[in-house]
PyMOL Python script that loads the backbone (N, CA, C, O; Angstrom):
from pymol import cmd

cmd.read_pdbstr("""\
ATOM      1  N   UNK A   1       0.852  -1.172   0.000  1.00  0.00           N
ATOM      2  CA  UNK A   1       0.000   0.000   0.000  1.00  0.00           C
ATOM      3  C   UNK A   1       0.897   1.234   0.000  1.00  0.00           C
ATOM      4  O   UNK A   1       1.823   1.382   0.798  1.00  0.00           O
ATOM      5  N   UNK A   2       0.654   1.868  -0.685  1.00  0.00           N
ATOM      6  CA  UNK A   2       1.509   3.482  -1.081  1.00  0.00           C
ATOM      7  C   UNK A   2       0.607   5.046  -0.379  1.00  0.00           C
ATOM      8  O   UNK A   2      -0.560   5.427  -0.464  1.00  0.00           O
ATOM      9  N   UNK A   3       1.622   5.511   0.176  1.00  0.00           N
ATOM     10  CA  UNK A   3       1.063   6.353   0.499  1.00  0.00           C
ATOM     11  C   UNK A   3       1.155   7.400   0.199  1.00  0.00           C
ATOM     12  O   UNK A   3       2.339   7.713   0.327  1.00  0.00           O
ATOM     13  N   UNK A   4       0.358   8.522  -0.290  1.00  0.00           N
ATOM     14  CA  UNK A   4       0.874   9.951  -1.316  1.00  0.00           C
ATOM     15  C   UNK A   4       0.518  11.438  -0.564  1.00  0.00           C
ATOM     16  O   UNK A   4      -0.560  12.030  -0.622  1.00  0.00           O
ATOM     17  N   UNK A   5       1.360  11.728  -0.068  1.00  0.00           N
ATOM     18  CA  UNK A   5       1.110  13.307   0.478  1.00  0.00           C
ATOM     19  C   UNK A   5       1.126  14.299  -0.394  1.00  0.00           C
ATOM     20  O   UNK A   5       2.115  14.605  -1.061  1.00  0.00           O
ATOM     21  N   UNK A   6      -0.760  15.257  -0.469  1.00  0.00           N
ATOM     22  CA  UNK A   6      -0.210  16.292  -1.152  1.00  0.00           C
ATOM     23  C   UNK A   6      -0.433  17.533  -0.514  1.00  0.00           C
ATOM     24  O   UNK A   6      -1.389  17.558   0.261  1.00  0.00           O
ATOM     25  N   UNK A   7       0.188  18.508  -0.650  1.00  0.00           N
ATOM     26  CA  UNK A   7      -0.293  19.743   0.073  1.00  0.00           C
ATOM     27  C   UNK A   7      -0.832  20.871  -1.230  1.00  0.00           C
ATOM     28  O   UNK A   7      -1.040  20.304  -2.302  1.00  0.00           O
ATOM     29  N   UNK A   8      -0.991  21.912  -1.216  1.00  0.00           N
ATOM     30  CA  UNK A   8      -1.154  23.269  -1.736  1.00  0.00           C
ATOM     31  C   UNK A   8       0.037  24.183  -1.251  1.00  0.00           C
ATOM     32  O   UNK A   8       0.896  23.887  -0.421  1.00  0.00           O
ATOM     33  N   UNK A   9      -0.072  25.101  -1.800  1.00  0.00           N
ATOM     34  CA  UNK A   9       1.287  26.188  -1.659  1.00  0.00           C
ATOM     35  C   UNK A   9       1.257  26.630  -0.721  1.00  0.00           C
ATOM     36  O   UNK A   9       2.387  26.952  -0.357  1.00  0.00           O
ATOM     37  N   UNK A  10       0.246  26.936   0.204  1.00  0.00           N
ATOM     38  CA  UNK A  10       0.191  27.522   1.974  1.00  0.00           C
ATOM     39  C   UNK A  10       0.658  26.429   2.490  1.00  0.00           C
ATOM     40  O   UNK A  10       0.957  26.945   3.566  1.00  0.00           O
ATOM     41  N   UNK A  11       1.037  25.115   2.644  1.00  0.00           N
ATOM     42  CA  UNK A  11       1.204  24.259   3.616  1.00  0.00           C
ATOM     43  C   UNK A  11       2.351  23.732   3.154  1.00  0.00           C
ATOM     44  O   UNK A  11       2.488  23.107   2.102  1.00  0.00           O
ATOM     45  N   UNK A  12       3.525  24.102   4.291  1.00  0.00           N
ATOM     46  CA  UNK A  12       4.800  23.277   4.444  1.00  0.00           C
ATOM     47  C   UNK A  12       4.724  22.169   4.553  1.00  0.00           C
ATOM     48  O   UNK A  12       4.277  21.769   5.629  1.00  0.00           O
ATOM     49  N   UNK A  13       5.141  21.079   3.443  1.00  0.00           N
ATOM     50  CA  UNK A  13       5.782  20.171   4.043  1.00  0.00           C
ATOM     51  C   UNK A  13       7.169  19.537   4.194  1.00  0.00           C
ATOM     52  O   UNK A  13       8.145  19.515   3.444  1.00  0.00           O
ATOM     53  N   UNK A  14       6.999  19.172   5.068  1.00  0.00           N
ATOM     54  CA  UNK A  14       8.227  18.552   5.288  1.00  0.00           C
ATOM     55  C   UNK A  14       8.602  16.786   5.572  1.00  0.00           C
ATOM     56  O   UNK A  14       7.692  16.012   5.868  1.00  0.00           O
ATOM     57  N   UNK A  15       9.979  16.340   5.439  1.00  0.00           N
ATOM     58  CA  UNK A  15       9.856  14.901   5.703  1.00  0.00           C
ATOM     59  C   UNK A  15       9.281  14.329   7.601  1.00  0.00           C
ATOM     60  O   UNK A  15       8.536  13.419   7.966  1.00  0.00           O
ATOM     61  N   UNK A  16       9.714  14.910   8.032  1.00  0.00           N
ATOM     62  CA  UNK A  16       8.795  14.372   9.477  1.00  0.00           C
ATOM     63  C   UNK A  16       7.632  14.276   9.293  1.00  0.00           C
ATOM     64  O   UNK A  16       7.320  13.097   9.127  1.00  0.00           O
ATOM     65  N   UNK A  17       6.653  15.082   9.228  1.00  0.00           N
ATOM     66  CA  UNK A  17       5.626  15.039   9.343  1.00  0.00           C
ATOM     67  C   UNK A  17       4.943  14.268   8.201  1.00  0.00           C
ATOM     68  O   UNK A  17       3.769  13.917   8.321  1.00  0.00           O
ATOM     69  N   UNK A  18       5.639  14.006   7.125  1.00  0.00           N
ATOM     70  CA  UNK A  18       5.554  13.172   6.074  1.00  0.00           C
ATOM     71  C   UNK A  18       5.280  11.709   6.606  1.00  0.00           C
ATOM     72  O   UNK A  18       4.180  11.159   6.560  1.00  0.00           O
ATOM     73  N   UNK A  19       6.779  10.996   7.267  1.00  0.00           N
ATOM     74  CA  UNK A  19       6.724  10.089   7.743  1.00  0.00           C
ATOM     75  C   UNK A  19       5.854   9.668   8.562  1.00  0.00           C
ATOM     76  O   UNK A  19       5.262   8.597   8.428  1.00  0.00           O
ATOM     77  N   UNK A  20       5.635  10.722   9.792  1.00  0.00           N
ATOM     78  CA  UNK A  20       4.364  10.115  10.628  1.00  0.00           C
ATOM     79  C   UNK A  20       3.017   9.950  10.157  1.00  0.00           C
ATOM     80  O   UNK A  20       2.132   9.136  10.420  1.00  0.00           O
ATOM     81  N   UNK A  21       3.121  11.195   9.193  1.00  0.00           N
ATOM     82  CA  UNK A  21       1.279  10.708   8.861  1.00  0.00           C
ATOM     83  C   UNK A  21       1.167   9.337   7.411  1.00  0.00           C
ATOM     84  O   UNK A  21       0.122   8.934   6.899  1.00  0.00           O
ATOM     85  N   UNK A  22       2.846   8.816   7.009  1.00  0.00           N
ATOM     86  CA  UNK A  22       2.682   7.482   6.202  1.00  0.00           C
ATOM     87  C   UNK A  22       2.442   6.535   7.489  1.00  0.00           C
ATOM     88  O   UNK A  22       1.606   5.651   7.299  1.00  0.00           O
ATOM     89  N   UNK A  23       2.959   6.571   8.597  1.00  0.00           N
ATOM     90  CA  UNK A  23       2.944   5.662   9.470  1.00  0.00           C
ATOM     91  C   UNK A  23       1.715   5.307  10.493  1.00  0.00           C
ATOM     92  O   UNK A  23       1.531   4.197  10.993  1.00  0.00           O
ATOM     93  N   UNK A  24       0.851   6.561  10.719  1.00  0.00           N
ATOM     94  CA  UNK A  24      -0.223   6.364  10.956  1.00  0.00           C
ATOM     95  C   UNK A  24      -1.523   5.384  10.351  1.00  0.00           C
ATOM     96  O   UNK A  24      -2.370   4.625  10.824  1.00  0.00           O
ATOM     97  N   UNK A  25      -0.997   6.057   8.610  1.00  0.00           N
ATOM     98  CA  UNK A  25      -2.054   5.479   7.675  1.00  0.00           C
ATOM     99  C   UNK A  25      -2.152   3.906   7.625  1.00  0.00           C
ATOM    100  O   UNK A  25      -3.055   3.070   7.617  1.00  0.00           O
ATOM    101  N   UNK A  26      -0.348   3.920   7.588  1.00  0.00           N
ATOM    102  CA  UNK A  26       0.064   2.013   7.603  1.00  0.00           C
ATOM    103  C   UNK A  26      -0.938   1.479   8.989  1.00  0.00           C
ATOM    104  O   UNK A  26      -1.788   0.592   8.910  1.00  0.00           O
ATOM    105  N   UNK A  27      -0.586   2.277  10.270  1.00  0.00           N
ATOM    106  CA  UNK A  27      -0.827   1.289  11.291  1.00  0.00           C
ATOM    107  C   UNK A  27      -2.795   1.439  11.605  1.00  0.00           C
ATOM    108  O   UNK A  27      -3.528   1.015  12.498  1.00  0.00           O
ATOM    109  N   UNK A  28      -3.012   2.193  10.444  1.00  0.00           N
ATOM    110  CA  UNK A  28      -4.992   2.339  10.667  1.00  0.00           C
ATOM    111  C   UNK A  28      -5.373   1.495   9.908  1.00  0.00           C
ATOM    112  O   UNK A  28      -6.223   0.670  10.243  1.00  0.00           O
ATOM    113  N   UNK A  29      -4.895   1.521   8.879  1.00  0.00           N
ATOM    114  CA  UNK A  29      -5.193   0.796   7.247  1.00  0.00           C
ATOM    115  C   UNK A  29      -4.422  -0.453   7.138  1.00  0.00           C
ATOM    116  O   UNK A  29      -4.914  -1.269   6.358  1.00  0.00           O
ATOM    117  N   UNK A  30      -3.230  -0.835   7.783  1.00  0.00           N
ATOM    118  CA  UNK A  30      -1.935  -1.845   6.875  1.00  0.00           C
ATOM    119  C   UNK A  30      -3.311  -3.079   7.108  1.00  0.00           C
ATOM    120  O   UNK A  30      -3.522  -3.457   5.955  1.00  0.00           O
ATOM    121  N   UNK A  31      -4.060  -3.658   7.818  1.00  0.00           N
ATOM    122  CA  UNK A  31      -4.417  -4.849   7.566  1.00  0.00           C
ATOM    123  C   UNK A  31      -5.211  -5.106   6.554  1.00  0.00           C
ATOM    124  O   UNK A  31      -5.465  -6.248   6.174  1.00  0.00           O
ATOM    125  N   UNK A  32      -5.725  -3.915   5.972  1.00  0.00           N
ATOM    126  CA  UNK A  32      -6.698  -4.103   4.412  1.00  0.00           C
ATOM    127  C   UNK A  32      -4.836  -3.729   3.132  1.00  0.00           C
ATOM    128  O   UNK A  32      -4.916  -3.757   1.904  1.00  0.00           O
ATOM    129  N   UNK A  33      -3.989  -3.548   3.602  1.00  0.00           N
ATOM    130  CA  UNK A  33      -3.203  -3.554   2.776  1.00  0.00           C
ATOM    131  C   UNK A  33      -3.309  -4.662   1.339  1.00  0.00           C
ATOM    132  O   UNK A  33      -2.609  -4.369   0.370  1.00  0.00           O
ATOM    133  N   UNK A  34      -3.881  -5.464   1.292  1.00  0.00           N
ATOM    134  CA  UNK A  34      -4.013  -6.575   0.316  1.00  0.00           C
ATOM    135  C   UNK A  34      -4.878  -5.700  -0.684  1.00  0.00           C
ATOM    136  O   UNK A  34      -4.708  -5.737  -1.903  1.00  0.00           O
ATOM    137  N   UNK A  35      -5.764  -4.957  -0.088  1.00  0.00           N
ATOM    138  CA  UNK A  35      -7.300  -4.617  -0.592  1.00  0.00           C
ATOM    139  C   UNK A  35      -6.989  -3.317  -1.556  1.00  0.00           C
ATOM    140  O   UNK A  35      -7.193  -3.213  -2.766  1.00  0.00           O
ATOM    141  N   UNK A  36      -6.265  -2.081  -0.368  1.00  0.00           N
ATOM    142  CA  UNK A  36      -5.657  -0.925  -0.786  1.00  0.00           C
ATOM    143  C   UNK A  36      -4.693  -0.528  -1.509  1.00  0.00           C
ATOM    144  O   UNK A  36      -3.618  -0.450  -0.914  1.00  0.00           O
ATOM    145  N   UNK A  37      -4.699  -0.137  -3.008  1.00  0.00           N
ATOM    146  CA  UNK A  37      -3.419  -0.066  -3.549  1.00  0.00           C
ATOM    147  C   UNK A  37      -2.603   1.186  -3.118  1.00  0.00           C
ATOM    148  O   UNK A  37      -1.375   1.119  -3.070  1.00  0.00           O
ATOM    149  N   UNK A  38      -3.324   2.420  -2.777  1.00  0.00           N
ATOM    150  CA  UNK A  38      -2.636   3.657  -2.464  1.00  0.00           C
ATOM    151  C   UNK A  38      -4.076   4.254  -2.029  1.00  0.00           C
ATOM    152  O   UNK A  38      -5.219   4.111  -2.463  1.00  0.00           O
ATOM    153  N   UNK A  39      -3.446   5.045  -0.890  1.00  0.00           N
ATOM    154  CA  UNK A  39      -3.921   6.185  -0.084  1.00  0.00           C
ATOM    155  C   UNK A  39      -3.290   7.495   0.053  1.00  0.00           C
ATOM    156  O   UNK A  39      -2.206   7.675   0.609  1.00  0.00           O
ATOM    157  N   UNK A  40      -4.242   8.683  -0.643  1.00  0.00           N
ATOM    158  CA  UNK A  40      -3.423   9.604  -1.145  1.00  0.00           C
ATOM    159  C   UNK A  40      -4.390  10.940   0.417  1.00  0.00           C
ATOM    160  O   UNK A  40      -5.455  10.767   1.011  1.00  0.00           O
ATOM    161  N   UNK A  41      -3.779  11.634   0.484  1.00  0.00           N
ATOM    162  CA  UNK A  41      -3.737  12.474   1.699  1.00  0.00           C
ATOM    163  C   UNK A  41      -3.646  13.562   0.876  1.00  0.00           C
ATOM    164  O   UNK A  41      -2.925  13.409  -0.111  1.00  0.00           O
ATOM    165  N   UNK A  42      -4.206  14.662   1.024  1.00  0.00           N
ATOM    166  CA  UNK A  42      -4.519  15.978   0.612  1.00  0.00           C
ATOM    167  C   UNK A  42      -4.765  16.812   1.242  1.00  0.00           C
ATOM    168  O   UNK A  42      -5.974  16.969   1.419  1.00  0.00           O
ATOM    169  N   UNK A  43      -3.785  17.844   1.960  1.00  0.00           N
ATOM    170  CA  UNK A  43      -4.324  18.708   2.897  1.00  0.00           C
ATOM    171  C   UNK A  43      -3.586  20.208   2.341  1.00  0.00           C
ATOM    172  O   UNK A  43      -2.417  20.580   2.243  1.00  0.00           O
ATOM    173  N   UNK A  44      -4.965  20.858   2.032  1.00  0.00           N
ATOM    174  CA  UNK A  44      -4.880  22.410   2.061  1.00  0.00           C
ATOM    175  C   UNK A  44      -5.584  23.412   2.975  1.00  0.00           C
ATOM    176  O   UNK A  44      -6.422  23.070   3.810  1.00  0.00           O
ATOM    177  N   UNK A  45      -5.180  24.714   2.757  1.00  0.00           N
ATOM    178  CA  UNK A  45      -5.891  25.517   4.121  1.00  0.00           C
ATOM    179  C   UNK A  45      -6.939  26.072   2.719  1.00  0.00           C
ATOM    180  O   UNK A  45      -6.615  26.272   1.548  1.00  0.00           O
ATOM    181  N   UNK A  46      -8.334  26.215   3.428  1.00  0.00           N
ATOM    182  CA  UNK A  46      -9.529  26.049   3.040  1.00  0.00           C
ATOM    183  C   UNK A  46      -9.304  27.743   3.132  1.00  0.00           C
ATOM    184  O   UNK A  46      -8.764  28.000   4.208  1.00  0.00           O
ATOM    185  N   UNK A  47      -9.555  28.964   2.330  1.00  0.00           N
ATOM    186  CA  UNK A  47      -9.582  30.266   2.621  1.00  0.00           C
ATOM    187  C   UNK A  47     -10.873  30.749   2.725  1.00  0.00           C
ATOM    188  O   UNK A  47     -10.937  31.939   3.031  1.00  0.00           O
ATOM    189  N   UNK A  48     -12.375  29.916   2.484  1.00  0.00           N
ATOM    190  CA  UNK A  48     -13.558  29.820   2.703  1.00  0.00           C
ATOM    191  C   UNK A  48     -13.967  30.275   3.821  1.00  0.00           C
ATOM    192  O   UNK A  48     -14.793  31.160   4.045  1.00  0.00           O
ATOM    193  N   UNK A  49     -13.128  29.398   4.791  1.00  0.00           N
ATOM    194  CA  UNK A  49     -13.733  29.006   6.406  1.00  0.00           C
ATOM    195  C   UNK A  49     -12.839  29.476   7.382  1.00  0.00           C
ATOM    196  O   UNK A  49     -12.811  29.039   8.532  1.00  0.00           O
ATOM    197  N   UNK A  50     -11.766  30.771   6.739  1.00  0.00           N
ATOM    198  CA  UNK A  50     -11.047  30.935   8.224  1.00  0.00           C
ATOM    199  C   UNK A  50     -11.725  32.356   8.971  1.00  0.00           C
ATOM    200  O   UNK A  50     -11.162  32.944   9.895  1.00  0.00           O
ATOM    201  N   UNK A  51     -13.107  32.794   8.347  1.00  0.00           N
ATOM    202  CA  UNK A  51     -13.694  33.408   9.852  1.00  0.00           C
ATOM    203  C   UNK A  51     -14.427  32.599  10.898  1.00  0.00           C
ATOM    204  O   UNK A  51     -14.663  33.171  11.962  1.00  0.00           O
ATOM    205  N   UNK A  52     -14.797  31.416  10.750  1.00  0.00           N
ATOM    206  CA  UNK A  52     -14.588  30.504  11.826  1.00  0.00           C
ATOM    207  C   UNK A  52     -13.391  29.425  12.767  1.00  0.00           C
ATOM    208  O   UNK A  52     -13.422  28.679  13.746  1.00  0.00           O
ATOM    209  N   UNK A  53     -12.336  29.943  11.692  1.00  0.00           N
ATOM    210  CA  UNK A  53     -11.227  29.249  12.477  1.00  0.00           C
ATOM    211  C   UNK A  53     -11.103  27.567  11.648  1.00  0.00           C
ATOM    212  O   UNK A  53     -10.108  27.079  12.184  1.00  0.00           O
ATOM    213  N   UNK A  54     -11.544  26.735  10.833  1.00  0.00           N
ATOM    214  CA  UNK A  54     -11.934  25.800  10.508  1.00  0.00           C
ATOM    215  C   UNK A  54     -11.082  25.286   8.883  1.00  0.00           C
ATOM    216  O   UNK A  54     -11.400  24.526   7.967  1.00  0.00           O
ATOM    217  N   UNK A  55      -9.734  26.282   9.205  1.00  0.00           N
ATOM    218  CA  UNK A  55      -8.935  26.775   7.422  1.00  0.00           C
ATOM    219  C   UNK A  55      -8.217  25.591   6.927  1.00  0.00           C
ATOM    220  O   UNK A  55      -7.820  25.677   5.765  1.00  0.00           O
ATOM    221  N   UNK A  56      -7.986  24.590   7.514  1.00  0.00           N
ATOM    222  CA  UNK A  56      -7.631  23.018   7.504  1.00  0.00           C
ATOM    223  C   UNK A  56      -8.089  22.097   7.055  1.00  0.00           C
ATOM    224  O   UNK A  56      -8.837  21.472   7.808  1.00  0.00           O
ATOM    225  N   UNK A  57      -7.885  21.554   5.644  1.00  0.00           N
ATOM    226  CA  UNK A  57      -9.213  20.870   5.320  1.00  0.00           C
ATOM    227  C   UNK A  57      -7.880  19.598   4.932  1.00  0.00           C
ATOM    228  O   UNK A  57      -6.738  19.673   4.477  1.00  0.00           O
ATOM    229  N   UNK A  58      -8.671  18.605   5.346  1.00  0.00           N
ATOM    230  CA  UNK A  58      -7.777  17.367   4.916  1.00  0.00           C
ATOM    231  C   UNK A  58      -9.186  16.293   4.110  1.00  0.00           C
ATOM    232  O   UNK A  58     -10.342  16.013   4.428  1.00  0.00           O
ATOM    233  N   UNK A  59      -8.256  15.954   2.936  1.00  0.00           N
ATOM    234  CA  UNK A  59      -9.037  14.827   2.208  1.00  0.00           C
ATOM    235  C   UNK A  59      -8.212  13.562   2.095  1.00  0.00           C
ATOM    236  O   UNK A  59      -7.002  13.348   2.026  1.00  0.00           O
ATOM    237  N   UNK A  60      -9.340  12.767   2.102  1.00  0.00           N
ATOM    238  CA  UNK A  60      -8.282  11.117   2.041  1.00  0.00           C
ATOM    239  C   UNK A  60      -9.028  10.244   1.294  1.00  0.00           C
ATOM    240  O   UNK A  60     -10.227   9.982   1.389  1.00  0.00           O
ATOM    241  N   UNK A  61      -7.878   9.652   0.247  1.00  0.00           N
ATOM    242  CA  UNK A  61      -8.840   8.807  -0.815  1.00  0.00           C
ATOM    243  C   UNK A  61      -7.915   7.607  -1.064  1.00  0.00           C
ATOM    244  O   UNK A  61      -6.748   7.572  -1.451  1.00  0.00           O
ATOM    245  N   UNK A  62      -8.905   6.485  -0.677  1.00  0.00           N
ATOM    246  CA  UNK A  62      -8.413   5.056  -0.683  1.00  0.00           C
ATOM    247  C   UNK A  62      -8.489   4.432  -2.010  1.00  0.00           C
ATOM    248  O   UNK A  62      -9.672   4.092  -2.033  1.00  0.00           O
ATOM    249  N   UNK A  63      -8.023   4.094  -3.038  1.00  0.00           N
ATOM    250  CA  UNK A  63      -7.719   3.232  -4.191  1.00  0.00           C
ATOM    251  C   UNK A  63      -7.450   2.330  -3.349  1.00  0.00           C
ATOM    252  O   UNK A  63      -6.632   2.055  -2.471  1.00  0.00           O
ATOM    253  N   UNK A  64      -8.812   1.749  -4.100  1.00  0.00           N
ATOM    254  CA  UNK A  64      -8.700  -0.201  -3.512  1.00  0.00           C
ATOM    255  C   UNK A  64      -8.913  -1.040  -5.133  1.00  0.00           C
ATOM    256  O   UNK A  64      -9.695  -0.711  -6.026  1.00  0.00           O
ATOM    257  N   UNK A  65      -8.131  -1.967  -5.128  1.00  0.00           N
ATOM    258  CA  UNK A  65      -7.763  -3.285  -5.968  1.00  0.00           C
ATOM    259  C   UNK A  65      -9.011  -3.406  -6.601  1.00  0.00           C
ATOM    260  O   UNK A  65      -9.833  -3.786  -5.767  1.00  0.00           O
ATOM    261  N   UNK A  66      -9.483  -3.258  -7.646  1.00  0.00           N
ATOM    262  CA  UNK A  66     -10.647  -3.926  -8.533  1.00  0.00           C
ATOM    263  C   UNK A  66     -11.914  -2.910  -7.937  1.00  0.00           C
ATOM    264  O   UNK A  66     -13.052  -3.360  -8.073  1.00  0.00           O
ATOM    265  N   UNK A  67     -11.815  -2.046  -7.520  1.00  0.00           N
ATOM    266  CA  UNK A  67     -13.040  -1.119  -7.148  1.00  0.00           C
ATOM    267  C   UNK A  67     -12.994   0.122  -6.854  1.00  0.00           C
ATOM    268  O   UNK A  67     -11.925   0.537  -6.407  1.00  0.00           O
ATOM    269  N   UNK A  68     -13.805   0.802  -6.970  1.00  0.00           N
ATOM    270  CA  UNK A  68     -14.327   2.814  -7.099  1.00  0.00           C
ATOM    271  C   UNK A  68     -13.480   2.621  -5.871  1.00  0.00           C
ATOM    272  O   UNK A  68     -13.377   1.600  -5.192  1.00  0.00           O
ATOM    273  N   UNK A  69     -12.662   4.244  -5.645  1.00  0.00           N
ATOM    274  CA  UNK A  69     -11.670   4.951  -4.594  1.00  0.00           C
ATOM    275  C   UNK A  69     -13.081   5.197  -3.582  1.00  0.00           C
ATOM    276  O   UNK A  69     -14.264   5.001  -3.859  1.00  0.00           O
ATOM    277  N   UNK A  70     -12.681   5.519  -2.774  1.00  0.00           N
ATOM    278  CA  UNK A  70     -13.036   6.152  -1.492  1.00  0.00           C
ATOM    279  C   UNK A  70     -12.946   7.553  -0.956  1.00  0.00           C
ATOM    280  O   UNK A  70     -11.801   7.715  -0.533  1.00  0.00           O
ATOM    281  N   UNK A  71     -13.446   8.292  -0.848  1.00  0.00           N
ATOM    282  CA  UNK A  71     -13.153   9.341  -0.207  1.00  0.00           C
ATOM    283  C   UNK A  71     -13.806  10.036   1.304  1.00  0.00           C
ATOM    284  O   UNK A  71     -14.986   9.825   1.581  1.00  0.00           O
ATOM    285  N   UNK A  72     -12.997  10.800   2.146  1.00  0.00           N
ATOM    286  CA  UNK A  72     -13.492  10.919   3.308  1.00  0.00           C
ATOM    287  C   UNK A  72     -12.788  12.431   3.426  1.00  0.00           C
ATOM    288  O   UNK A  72     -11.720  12.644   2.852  1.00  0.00           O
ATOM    289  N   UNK A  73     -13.379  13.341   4.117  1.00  0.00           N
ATOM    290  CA  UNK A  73     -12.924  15.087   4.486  1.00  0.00           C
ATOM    291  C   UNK A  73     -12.839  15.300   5.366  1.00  0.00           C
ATOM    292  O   UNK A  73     -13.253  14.405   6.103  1.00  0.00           O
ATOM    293  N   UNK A  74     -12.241  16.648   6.139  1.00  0.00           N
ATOM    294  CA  UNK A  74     -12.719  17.292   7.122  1.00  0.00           C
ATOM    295  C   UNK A  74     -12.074  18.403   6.844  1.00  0.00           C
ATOM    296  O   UNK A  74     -11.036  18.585   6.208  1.00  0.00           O
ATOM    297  N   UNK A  75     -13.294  19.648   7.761  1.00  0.00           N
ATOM    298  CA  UNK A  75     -12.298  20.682   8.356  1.00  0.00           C
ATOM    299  C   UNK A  75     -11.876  20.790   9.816  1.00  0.00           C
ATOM    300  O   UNK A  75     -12.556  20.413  10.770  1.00  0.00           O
ATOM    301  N   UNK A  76     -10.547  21.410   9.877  1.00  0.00           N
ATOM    302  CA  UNK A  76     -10.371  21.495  11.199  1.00  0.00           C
ATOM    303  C   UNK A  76      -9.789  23.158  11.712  1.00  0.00           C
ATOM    304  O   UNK A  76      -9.639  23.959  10.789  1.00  0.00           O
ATOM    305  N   UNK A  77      -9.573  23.493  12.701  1.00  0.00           N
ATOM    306  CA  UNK A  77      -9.154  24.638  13.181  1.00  0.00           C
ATOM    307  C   UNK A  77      -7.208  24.295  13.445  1.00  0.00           C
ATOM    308  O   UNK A  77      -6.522  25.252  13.085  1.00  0.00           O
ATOM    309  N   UNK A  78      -6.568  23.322  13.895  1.00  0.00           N
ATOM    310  CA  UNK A  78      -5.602  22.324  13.997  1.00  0.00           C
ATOM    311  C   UNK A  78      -5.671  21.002  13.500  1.00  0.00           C
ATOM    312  O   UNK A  78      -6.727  20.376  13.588  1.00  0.00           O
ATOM    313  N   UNK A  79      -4.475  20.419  12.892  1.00  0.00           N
ATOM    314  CA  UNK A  79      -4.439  19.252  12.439  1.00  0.00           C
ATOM    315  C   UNK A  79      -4.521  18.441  12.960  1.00  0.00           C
ATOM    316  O   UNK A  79      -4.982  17.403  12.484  1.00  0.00           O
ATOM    317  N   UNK A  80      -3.880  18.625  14.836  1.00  0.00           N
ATOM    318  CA  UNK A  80      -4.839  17.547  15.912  1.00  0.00           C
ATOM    319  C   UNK A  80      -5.891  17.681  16.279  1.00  0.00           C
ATOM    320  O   UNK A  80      -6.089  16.993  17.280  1.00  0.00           O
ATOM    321  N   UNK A  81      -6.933  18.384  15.897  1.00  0.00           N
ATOM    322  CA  UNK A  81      -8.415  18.406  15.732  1.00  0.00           C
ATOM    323  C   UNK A  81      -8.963  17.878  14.118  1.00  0.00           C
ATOM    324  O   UNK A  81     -10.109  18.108  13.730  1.00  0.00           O
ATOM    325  N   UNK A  82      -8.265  17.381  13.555  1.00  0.00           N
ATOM    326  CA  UNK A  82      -8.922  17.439  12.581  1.00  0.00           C
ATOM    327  C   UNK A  82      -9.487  15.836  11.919  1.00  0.00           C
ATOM    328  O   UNK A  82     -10.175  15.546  10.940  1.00  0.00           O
ATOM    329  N   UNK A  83      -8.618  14.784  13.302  1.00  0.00           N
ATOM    330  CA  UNK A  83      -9.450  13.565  13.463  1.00  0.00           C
ATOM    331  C   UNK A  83     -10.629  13.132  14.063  1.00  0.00           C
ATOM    332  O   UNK A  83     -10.792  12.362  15.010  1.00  0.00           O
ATOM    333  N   UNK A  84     -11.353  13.682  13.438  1.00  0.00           N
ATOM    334  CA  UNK A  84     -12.880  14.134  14.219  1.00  0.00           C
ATOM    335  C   UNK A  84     -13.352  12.515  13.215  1.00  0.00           C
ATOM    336  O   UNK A  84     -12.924  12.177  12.111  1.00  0.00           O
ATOM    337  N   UNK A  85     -14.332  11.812  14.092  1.00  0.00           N
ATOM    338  CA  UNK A  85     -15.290  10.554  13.242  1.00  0.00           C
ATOM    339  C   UNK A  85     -16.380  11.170  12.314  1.00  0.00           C
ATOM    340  O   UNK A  85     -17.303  10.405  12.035  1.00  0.00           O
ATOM    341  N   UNK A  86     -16.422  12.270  11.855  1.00  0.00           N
ATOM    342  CA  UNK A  86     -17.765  12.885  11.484  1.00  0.00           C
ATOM    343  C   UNK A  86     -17.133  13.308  10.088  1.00  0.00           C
ATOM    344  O   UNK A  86     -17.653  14.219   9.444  1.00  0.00           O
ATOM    345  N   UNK A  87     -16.172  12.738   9.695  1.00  0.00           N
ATOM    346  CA  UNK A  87     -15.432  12.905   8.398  1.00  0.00           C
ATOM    347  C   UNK A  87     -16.900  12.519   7.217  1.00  0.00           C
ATOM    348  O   UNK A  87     -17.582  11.511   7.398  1.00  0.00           O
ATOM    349  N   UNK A  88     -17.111  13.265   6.343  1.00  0.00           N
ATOM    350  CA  UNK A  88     -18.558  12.405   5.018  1.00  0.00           C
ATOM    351  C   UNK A  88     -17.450  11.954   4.206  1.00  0.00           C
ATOM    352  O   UNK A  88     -16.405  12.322   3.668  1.00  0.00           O
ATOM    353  N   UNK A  89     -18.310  10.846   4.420  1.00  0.00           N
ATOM    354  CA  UNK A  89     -17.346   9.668   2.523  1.00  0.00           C
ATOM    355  C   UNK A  89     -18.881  10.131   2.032  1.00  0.00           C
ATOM    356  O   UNK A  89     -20.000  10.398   2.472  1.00  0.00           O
ATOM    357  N   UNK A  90     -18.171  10.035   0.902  1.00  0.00           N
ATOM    358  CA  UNK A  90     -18.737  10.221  -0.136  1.00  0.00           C
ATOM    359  C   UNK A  90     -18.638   9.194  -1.648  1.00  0.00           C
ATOM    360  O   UNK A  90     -19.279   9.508  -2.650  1.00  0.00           O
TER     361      UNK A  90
END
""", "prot")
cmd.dss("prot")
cmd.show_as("cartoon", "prot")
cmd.util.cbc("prot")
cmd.orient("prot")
């Protein structure tokens, strides 16, 4: 299973934070690893929603083996708020 970080031009990235959020994905996801070919991570700051504080928007889309991707969102105010369960797949 491959994992693909992308950002937008407001958001630094860097290799740490790279690594942890491949390592997270492995240790949420690695047991459908058979299933999942790549999980791609997309996080830009949303310029919509920062008079509520909420400018963090992360998307995540699962490519699985022989079937339609997956997708799941959020916004957040911080990126450790922004693992909220109330993510919509769509």
């Amino acid at each position: 299973m491959q994992v693909q970080l992308n950002t937008d031009n407001n958001v630094v990235g860097s290799t740490e934070p790279s690594l942890q959020l491949e390592g997270e994905v492995h240790a949420a996801l690695g047991r459908f690893a058979d299933r999942i070919t790549r999980v791609e991570v997309h996080i830009d700051l949303n310029g919509d929603n920062k008079s509520d504080g909420d400018d963090k928007r992360c998307m995540m889309e699962a490519r699985l083996a022989g079937r339609r991707a997956r997708q799941a969102n959020d916004d957040a105010a911080s990126a450790a708020r922004s693992d909220s369960p109330s993510a919509a797949e769509r």
